[in-house]
C-alpha positions in Angstrom: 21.1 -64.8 -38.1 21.1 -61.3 -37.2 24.3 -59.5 -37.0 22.6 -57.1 -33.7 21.2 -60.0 -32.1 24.9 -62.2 -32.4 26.6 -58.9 -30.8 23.5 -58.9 -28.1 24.8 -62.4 -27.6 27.8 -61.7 -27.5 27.8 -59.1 -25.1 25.3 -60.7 -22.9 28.3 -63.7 -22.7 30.6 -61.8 -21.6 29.0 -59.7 -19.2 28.0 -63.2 -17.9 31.5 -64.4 -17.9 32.5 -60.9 -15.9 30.1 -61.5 -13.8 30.5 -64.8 -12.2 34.6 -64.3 -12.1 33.9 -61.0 -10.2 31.7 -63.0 -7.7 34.6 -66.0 -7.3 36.8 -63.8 -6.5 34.3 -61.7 -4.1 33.7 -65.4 -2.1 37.3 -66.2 -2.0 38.1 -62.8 -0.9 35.0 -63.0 1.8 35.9 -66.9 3.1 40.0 -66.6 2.6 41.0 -62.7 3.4 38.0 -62.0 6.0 39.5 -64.7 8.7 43.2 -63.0 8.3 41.9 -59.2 8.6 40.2 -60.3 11.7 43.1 -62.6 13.1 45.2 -59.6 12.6 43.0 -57.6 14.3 42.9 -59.4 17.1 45.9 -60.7 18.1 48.1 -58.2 16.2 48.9 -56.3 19.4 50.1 -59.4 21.2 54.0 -59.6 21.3 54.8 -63.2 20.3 58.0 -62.9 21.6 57.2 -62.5 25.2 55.0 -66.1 25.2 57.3 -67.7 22.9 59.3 -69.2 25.9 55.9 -70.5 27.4 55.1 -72.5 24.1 58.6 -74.0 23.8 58.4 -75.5 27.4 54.6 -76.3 26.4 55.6 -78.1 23.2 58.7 -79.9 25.5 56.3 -81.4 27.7 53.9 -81.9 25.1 57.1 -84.3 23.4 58.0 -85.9 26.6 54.3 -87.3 27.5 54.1 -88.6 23.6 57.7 -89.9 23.8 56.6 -92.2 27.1 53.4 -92.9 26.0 54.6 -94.5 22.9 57.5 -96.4 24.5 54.9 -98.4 26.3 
């Protein structure tokens, strides 16, 4: 073989390579980091300590109907 064409090859591999790690990393960016930035963005003005009360009491009476529903 060639020596120019196994370097064109080569080259071409790698580029390949680059290529499709550059995209996986593009999706998992897109589909893992896109959900949080918006989450953030929404709801990162809301003080979670003014509602944390509420979702204790929630979660209490949450408990208490499982607790007598399963004692049946």
């Amino acid at each position: 073989m060639d020596i120019i064409l196994l370097q064109k090859k080569i080259k071409r591999a790698e580029f390949k390579r680059n290529a499709r790690d550059f995209f996986k990393g593009l999706v998992i960016g897109i589909v893992v980091f896109w959900p949080l930035l918006k989450f953030y963005h929404l709801y990162g003005d809301t003080s979670w300590k003014e509602h944390i009360d509420q979702f204790r009491m929630l979660m209490f009476k949450i408990d208490l109907k499982l607790t007598g529903i399963f004692k049946i």
